[in-house]
C-alpha positions in Angstrom: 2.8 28.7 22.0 -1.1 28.1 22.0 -1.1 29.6 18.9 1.0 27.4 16.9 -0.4 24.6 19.2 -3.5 25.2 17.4 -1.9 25.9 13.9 -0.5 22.7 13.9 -3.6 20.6 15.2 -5.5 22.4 12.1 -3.0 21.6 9.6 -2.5 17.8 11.1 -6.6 17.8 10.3 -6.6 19.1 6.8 -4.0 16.8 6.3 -5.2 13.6 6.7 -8.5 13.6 4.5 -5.1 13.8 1.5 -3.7 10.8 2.7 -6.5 8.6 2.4 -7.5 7.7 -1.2 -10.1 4.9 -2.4 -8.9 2.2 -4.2 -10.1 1.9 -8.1 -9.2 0.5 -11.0 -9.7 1.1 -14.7 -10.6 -1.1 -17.5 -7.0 -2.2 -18.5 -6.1 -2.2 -14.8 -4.2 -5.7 -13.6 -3.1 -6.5 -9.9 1.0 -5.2 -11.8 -1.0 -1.7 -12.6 -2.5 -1.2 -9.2 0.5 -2.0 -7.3 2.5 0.3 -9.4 0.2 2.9 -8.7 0.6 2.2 -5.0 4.1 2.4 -4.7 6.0 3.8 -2.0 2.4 3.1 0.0 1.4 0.2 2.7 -0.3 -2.4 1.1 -1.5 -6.1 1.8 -1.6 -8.5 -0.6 -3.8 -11.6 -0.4 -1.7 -14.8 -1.4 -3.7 -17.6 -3.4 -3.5 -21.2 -2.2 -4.2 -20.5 1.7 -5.0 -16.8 1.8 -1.6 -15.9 3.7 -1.0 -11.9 3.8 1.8 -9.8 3.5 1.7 -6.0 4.8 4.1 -3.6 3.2 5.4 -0.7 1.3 5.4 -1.7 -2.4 8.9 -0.8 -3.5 8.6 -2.0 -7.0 6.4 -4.0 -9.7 6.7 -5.2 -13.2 4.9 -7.7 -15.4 5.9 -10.6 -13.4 6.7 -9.9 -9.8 6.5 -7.0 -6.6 8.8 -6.2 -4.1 6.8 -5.3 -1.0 9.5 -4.2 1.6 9.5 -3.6 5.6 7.0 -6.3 6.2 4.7 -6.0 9.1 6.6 -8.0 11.5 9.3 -8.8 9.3 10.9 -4.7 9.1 14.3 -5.6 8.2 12.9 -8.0 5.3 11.2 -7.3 1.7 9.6 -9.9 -0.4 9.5 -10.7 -3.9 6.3 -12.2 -5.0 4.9 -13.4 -8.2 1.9 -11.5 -9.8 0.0 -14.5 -10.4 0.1 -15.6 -7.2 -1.5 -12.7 -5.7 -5.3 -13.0 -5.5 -6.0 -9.8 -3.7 -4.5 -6.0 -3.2 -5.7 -4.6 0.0 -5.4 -1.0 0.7 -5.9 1.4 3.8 -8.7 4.2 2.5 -9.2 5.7 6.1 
């Protein structure tokens, strides 16, 4: 038992470094690009015009709008929200 106490503790360790990943962008990146590339992850976007934020898992984006679902105190909603009305993507790196 203390041994797979331990096994597990050492695993749980070496596995969250993985999780966490910095955000970056690329030259051609655009706020569609770097959603895309977080989806299925928590993100917050920054709204423009008043600075509201939505936290969620992006679940989808094209060239014109995101679906960020299980809001952060909204879990049974998702969100649809157009591209160029996000001035910010804000991701967890630790």
């Amino acid at each position: 038992m203390r041994i797979r106490c331990a096994a597990l503790s050492i695993a749980a360790a070496l596995a969250l470094p993985a999780l966490a990943q910095e955000a970056s962008i690329g030259p051609n990146d655009s706020i569609q690009s770097v959603l895309a590339a977080q989806k299925g992850k928590r993100v917050t976007v920054r709204l423009r015009g008043g600075g509201q934020e939505l936290t969620g898992v992006v679940r989808d984006a094209n060239t014109r709008a995101a679906v960020i679902g299980a809001l952060a105190g909204r879990e049974f909603f998702d969100a649809v929200v157009a591209l160029d009305a996000v001035e910010a993507v804000i991701v967890r790196t630790k």
